[in-house]
PALUMDO-598147 format. One record per atom (N, C-alpha, C): residue in one letter; x, y, z. Coordinates in steps of 0.1 Angstrom, whole numbers, plus 5000, padded with zeros to 4 digits. Atoms other than C-alpha are relative to their C-alpha. Layout:
REM PALUMDO-598147
AXYZ;...
REM end
This chain:
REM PALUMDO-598147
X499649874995;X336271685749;X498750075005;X500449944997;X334571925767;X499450104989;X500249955018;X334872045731;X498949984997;X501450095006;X332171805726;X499250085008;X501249984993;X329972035745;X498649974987;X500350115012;X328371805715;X498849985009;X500750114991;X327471615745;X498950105008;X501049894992;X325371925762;X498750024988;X501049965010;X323571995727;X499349844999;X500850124997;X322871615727;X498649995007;X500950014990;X320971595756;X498950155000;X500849835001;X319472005751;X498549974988;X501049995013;X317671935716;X498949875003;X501050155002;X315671615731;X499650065012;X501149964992;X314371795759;X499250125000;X501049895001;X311072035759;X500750145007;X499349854998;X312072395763;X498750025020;X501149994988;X311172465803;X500950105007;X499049964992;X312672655832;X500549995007;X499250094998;X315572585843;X500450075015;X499649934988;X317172705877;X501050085000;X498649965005;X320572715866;X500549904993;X499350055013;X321072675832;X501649995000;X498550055004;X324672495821;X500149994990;X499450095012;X326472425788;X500549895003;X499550124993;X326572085804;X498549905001;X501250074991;X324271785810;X499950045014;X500049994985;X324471885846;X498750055001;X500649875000;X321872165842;X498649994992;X501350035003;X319171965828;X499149875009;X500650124997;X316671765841;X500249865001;X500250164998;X316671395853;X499450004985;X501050125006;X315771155828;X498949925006;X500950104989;X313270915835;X501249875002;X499250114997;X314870575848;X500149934991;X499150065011;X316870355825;X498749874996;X500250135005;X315170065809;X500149885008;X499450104994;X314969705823;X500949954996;X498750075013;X317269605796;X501350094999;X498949964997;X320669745804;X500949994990;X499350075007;X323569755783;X501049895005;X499750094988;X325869475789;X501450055005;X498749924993;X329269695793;X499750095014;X500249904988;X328869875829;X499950164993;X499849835005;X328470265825;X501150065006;X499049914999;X331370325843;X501549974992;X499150025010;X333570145820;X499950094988;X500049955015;X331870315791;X500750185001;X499949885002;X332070645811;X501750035005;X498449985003;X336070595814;X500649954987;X499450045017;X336170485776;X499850164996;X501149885009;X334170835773;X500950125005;X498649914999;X337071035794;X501150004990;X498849995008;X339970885774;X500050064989;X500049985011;X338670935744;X499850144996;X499949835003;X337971345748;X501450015005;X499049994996;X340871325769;X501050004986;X499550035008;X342971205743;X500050054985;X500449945006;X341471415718;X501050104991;X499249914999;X343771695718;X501849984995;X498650075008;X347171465711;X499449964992;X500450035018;X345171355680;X499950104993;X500149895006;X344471685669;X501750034996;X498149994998;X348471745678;X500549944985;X499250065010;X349571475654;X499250014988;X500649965013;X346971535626;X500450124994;X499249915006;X348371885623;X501550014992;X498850015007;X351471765619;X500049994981;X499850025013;X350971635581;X498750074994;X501249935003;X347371825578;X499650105002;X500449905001;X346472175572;X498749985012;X500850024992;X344172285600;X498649955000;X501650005003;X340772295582;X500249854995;X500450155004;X341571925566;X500349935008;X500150084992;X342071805599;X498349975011;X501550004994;X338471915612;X499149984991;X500950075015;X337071825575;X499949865001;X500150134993;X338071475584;X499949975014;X501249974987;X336871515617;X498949994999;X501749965003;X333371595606;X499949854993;X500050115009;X333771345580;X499249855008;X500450124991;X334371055601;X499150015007;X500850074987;X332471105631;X498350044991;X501550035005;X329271185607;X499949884992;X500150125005;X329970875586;X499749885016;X500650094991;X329770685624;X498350035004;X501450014991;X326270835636;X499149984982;X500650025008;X325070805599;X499849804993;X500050144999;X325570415599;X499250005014;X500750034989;X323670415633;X498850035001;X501349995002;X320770605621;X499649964990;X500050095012;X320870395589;X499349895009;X500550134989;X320270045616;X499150045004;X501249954987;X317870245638;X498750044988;X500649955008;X316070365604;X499750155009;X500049884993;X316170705620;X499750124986;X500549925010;X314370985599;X500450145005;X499149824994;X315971375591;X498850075006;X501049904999;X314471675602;X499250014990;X500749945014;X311671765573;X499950195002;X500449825001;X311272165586;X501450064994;X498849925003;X313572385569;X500450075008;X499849924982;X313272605599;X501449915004;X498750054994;X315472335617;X500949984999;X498750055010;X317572255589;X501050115005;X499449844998;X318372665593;X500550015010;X499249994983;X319072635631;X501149875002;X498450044999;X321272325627;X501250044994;X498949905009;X323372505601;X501150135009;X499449894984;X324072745631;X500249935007;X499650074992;X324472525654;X501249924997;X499050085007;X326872305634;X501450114998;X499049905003;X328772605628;X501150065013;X499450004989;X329172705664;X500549875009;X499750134995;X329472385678;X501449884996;X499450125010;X331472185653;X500950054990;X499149985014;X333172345622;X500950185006;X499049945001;X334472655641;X500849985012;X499250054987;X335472545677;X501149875000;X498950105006;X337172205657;X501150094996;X498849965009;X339272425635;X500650125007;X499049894989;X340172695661;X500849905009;X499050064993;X341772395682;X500849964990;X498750085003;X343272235654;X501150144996;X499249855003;X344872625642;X500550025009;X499249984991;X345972635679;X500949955003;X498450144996;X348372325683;X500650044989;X498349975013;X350372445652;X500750105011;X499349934996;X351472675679;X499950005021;X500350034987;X350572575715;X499849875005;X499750145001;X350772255731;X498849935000;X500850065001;X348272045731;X499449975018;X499949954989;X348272025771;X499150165004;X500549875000;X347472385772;X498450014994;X501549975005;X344672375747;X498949855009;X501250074995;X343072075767;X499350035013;X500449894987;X343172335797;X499150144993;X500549905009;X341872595775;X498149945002;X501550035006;X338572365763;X499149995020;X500850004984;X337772345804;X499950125005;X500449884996;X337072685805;X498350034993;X501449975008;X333772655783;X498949995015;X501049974994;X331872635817;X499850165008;X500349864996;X332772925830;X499650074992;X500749975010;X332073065795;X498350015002;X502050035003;X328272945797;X499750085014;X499849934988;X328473035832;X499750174996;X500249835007;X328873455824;X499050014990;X500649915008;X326873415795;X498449985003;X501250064996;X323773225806;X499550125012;X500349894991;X323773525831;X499050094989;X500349865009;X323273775804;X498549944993;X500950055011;X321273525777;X498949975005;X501450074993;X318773335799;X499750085007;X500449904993;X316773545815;X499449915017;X500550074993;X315473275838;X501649915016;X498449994993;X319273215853;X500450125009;X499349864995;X320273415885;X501249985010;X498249974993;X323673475899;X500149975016;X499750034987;X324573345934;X501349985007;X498849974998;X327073415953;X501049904997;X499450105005;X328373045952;X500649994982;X499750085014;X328473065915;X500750134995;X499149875009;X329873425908;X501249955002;X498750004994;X332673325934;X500749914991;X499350115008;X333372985911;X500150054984;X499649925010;X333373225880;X501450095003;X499049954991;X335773435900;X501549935001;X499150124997;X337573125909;X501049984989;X499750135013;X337972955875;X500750164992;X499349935009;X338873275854;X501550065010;X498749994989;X341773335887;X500749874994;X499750145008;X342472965875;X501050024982;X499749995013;X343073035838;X501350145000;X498749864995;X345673385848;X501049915005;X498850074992;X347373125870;X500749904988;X499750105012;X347572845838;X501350094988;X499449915008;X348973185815;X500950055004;X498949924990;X351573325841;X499850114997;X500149845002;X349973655843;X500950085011;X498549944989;X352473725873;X501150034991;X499350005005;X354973665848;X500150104989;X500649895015;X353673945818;X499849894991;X500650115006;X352673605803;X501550004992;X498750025004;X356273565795;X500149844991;X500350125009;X356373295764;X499149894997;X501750075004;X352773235760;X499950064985;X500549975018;X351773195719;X498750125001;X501649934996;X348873485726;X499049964991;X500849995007;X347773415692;X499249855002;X500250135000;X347673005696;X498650015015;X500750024986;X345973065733;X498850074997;X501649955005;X343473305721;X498949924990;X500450105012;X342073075690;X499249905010;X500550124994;X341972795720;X498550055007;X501249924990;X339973025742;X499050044996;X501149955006;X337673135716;X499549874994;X500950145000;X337072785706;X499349935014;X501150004990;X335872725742;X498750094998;X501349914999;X333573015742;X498949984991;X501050065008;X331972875711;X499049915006;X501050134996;X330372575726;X498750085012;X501149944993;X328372785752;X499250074992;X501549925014;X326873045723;X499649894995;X501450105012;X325672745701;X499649935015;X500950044992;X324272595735;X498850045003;X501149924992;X322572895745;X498850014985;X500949955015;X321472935706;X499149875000;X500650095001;X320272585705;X499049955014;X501350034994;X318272585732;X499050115002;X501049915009;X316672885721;X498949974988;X500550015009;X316072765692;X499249804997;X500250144998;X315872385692;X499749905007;X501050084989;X314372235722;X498649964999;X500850065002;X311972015719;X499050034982;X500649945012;X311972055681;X498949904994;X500450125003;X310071695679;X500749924994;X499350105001;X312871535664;X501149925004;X499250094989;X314671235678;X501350074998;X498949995000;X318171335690;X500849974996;X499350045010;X320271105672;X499850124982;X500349945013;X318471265638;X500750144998;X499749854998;X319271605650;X501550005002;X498549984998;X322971535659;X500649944991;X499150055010;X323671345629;X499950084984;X500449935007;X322171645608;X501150085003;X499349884996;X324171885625;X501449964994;X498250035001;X327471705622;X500250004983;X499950005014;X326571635581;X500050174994;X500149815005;X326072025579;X501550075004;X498949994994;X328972065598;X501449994987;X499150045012;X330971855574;X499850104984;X500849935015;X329372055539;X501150155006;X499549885002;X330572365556;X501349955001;X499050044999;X334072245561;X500449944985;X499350045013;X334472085525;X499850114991;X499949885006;X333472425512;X501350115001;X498949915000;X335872635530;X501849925000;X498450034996;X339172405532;X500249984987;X499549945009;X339372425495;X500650134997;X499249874999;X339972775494;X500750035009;X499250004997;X342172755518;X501249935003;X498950164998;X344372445517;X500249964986;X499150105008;X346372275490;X499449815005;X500550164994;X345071905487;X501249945001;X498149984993;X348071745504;X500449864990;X498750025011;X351071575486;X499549825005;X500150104994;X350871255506;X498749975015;X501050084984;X348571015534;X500649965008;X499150134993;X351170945563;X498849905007;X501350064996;X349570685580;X499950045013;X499850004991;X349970785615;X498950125002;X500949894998;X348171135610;X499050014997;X501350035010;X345470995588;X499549925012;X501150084995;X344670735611;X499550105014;X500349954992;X344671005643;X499250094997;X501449925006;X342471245621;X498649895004;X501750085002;X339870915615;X499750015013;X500450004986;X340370825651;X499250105008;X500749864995;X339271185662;X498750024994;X501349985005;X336371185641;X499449865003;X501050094998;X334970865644;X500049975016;X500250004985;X335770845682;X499750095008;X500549924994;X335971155695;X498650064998;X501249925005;X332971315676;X499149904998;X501050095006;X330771005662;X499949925013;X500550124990;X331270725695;X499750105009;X499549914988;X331770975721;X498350064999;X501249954996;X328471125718;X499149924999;X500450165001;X326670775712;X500349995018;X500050074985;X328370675746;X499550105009;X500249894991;X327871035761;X497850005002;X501650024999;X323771015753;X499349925010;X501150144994;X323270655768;X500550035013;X499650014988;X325170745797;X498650105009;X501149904992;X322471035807;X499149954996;X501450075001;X319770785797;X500349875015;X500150114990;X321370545824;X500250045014;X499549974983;X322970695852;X499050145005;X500749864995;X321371075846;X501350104995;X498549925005;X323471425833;X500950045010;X498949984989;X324571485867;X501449925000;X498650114999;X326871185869;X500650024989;X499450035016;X327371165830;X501450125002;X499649905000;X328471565832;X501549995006;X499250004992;X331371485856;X501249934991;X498850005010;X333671335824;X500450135000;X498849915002;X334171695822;X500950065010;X498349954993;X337071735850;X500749884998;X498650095004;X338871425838;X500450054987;X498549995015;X339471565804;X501350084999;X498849954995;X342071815813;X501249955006;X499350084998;X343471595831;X501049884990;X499750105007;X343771295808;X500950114986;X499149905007;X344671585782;X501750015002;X498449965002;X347971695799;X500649915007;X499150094999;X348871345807;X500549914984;X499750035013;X348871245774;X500950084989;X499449875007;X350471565759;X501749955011;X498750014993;X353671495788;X499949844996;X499750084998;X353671125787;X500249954986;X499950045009;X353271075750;X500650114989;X499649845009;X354171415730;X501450015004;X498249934995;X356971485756;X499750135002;X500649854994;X355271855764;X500550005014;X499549964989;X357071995788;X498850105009;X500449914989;X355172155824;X500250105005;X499449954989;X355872415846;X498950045011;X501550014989;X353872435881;X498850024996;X500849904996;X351772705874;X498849884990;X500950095010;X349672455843;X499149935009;X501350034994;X348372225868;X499950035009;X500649914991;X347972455893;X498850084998;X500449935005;X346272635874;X498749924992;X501550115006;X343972345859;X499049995009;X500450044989;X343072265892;X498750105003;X500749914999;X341872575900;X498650084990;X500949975008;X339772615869;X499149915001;X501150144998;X338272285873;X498950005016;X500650004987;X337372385913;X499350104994;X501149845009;X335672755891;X499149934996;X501850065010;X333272515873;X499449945007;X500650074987;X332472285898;X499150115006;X501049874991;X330972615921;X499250024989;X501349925010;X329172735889;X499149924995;X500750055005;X327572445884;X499349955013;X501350034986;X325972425921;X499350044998;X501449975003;X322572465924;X499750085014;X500549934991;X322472565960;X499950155002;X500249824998;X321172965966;X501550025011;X499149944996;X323873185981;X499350075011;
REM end
């Protein structure tokens, strides 16, 4: 997911703090890599990087069916879970060493929080009451999010006409997705707001972590497999006091929990890294207008979620808002 703006902090914390033109909550918005290695992997990258759409894609019906038998917070507890048990087996093989500053410890703890343990559990709190469709339209609003804020935060970020109008655009986009013509006539406000404030998360812990965490000297794996185990800590603290440990494990919701955490969260940013070490974040960044998509085909073709125009009219139009705000050319 987009959610995963995972995959932005990825790529943020392994590069030296510099100035940028126009900062993104996106690989888009950072620097080239250098060029890929002789030694290639042997799966193509555009296979990996349509393994790397489905799987955020798809994201959002897993969350769906995990709610069903799982309180919200024990579905982003096993979330964390999993996908830190995947990068924690990978930095185990790599022999991969933690942070030692406490300093950093302190800023992934924030980071993990914004990033991970409250933008998880505000989607999974939203599908108890909105479809799953909607909130995968919802998480494609986090650029325009970064977009407005990156105005305010980074002082080094300046507004151009092209990129106000695609802020402009995209939040016209998101009115059109809500039927604000309509008085938002049988929209959950509370389920849509939850979604919407779990987008806006992923751009504050961007802008925080690259404030704070760029180029902290330690390898990116270390730093993302820190973040996600902090992640997880806070999540096994608060879903006791708020959850009942559950009665039964169906298997269907248990395995779409693991799946979500060890795919969405643990592979997904594994394949999301190598992809901006092979191709570059330009290319990479561009999974995010298929997840919305893949989102509310999955939500209609497999859920049974019903449409009406205005949804992907209304995607569309949000997805053309980010696209402008993530040009580079002056206005």
């Amino acid at each position: 997911m987009c959610y995963e703006v995972v995959a932005a902090i990825v790529v943020t914390m392994s590069v030296p703090t510099a100035p940028r033109a126009t900062p993104q909550p996106s690989p888009a918005a950072l620097p080239e890599p250098p060029a890929a290695p002789a030694g290639r992997p042997a799966l193509d990258w555009r296979l990996r990087f349509a393994a790397l759409s489905l799987i955020w894609g798809f994201s959002f019906l897993l969350i769906k069916v995990g709610t069903d038998a799982y309180a919200p917070f024990q579905v982003t507890l096993g979330r964390l879970l999993s996908g830190t048990a995947v990068l924690a087996v990978v930095m185990a093989v790599k022999r991969e060493r933690l942070p030692r500053s406490a300093r950093t410890w302190g800023h992934l703890a924030v980071a993990a929080f914004l990033l991970n343990a409250l933008p998880f559990s505000l989607f999974a709190y939203s599908e108890l009451s909105i479809p799953s469709t909607l909130a995968g339209i919802c998480n494609a609003t986090s650029p325009l999010w970064g977009m407005a804020l990156s105005l305010v935060a980074l002082s080094e970020d300046r507004p151009t006409r092209r990129r106000v109008a695609g802020l402009g655009l995209g939040f016209l986009g998101v009115l059109t997705v809500l039927g604000a013509w309509q008085g938002f006539s049988g929209l959950d406000f509370s389920g849509t707001a939850m979604a919407l404030l779990a987008s806006l998360s992923y751009p504050v812990g961007w802008i925080y972590v690259r404030r704070t965490l760029a180029g902290s000297g330690a390898s990116t794996l270390a730093l993302t497999g820190s973040q996600l185990f902090l992640g997880t800590v806070q999540l096994a603290v608060v879903t006791p006091l708020f959850t009942t440990a559950p009665d039964s494990f169906p298997v269907l919701p248990t395995l779409a929990v693991v799946a979500l955490g060890a795919l969405g969260t643990g592979l997904a940013v594994l394949l999301q890294y190598g992809l901006v070490n092979e191709v570059g974040p330009t290319t990479a960044q561009m999974v995010t207008y298929f997840i919305p998509v893949i989102a509310t085909a999955a939500g209609v073709a497999v859920l049974g979620e019903r449409l009406s125009w205005n949804t992907p009219v209304g995607a569309l139009v949000v997805l053309a808002g980010a696209a402008l705000t993530r040009s580079r050319r002056r206005g």
